[in-house]
ROGU-954478 format. One line per field, with one value per residue (C-alpha): residue number from 1; residue in three letters; chain; x, y, z. Coordinates in nm, 2 decimals. Layout:
% ROGU-954478
num [NUM:...]
residuo [Ala:...]
cadena [A:...]
X [X:...]
Y [Y:...]
Z [Z:...]
This chain:
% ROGU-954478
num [1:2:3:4:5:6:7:8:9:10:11:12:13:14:15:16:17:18:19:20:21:22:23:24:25:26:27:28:29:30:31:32:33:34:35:36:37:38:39:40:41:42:43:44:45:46:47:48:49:50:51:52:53:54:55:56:57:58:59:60:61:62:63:64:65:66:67:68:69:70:71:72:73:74:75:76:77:78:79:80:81:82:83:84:85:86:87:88:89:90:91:92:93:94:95:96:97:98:99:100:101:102:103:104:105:106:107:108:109:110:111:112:113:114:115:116:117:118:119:120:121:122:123:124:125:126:127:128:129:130:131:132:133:134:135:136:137:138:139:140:141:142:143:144:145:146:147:148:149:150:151:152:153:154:155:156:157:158]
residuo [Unk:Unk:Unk:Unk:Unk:Unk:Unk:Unk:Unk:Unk:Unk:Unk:Unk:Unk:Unk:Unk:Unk:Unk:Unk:Unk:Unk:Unk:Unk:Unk:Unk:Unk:Unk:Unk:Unk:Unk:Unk:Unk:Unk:Unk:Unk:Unk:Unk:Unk:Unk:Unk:Unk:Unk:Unk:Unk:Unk:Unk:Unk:Unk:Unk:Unk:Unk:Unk:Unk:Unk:Unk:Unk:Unk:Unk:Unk:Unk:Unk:Unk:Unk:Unk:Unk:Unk:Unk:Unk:Unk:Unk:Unk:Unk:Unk:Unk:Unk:Unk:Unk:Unk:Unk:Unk:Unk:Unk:Unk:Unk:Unk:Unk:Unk:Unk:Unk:Unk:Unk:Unk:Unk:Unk:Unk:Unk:Unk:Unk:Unk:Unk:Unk:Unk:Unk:Unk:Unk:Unk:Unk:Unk:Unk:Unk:Unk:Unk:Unk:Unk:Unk:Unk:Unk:Unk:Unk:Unk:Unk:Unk:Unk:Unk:Unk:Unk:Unk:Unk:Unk:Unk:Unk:Unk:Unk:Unk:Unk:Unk:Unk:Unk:Unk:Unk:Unk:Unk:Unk:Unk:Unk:Unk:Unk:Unk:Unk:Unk:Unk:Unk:Unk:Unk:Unk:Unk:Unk:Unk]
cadena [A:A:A:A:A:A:A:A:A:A:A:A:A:A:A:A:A:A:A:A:A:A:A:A:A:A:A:A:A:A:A:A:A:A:A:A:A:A:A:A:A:A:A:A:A:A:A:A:A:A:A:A:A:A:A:A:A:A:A:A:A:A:A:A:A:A:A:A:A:A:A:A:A:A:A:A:A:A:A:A:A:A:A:A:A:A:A:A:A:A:A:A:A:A:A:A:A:A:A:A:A:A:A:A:A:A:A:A:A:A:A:A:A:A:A:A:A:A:A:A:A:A:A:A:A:A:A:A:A:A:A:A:A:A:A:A:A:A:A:A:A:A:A:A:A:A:A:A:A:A:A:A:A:A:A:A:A:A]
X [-1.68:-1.56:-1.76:-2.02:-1.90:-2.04:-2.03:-2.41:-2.57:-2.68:-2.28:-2.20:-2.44:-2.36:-1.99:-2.01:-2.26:-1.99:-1.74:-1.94:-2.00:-1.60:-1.52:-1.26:-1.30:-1.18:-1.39:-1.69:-1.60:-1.56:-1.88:-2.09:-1.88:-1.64:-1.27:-1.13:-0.88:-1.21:-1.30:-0.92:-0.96:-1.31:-1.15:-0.89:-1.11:-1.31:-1.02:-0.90:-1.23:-1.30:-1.62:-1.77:-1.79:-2.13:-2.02:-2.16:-1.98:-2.01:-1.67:-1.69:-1.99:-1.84:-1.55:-1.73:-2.00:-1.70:-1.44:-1.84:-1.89:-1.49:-1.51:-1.90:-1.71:-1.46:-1.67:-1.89:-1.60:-1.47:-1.82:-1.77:-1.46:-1.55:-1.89:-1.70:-1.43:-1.33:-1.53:-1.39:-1.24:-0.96:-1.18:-1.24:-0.89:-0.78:-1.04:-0.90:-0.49:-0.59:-0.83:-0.71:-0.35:-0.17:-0.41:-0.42:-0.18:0.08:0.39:0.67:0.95:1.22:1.58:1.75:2.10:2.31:2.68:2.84:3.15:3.23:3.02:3.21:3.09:2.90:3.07:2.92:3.03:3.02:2.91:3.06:3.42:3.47:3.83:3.94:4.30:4.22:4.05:4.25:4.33:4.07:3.82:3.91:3.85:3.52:3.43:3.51:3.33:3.02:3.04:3.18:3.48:3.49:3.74:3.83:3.78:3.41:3.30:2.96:2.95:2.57]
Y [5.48:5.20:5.02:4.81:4.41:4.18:3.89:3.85:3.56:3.39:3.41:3.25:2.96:2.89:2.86:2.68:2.43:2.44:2.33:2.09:1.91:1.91:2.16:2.42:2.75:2.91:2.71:2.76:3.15:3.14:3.01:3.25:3.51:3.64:3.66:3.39:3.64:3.74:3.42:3.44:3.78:3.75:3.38:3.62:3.91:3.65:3.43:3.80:3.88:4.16:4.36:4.49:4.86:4.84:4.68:4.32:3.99:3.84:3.76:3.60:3.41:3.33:3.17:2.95:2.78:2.74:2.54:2.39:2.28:2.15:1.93:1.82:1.73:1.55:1.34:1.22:1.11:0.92:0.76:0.69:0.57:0.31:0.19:0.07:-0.04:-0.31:-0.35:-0.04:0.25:0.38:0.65:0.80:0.74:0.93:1.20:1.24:1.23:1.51:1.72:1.71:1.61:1.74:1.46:1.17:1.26:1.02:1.12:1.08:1.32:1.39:1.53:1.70:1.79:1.98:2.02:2.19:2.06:1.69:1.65:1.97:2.23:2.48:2.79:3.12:3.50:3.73:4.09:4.20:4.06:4.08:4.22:4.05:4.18:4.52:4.30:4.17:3.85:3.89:4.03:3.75:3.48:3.63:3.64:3.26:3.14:3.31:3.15:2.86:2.69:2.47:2.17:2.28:2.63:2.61:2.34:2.36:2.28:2.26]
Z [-10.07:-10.33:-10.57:-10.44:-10.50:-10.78:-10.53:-10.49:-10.30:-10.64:-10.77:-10.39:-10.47:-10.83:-10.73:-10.44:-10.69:-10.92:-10.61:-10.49:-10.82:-10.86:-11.06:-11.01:-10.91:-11.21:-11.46:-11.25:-11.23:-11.64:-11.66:-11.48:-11.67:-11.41:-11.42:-11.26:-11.06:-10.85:-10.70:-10.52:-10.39:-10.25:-10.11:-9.92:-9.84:-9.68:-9.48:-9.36:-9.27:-9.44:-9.51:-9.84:-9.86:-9.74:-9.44:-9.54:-9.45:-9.82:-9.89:-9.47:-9.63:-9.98:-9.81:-9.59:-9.84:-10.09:-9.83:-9.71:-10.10:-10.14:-9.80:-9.93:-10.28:-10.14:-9.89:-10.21:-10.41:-10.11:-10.06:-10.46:-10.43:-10.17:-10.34:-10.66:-10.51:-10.62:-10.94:-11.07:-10.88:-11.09:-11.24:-10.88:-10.80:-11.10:-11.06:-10.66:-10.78:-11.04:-10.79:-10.45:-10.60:-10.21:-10.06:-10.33:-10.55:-10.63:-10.36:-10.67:-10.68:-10.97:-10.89:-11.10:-11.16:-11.43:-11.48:-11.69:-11.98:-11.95:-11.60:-11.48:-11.25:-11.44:-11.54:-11.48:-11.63:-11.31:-11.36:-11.07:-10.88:-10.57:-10.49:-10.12:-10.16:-9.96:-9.66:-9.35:-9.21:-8.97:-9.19:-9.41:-9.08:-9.05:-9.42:-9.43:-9.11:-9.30:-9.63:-9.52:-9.68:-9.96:-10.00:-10.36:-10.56:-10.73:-10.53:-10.32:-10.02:-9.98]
């Protein structure tokens, strides 16, 4: 039989406190002197619906009073948000960006691109050459329809 959890009912309501004031899950789980690696696997354990080794639902009960404590967080800090609106929500607004940044985060994306020499493609050392010469016309058909051809040598067609 495996070791008997440290996820007691006392550590399942000072987290979901913790959650529920705002914090994360990982500060509140350094707190109460736990690595924060924990709190994700008894999370899982509990989404899967697993069992302690004592056959107990604490990680089934963990999960629920900390996704209870995030929606009860969020709710307040909504209410928040709308009572000082408009004297002086920014601090809300920031707190919500920052904390539930998939929800109220700011929706701005950066692209990237890099070239290589003088705006070139970029050149790359290959380990390991392919050598086509040995393959047919055929096999050479079928190789292309895969890839897909390019209009010029280096170029991608993506």
């Amino acid at each position: 039989m495996g070791r008997t959890t440290v996820l007691t009912p006392a550590v399942e309501k000072a987290m979901a406190k913790g959650i529920r004031d705002g914090n994360y899950a990982t500060t509140v789980m350094k707190r109460l002197g736990f690595h924060p690696g924990n709190h994700w696997k008894w999370y899982e354990k509990g989404k899967n619906g697993d069992l302690d080794t004592q056959g107990r639902n604490v990680y089934i009960s963990y999960y629920e009073a900390i996704n209870k404590a995030e929606a009860e967080a969020e709710e307040r800090m909504v209410n928040q948000w709308q009572q000082f609106f408009p004297s002086d929500w920014r601090a809300i607004q920031t707190f919500m960006e920052r904390r539930w940044a998939d929800k109220w985060g700011k929706n701005d994306r950066i692209r990237q691109e890099h070239t290589g020499k003088d705006g070139g493609a970029i050149e790359t050392n290959q380990k390991h050459q392919t050598d086509l010469s040995n393959l047919s016309d055929e096999e050479l058909k079928q190789l292309e329809s895969i890839i897909g051809k390019s209009s010029e040598p280096g170029t991608d067609t993506t």
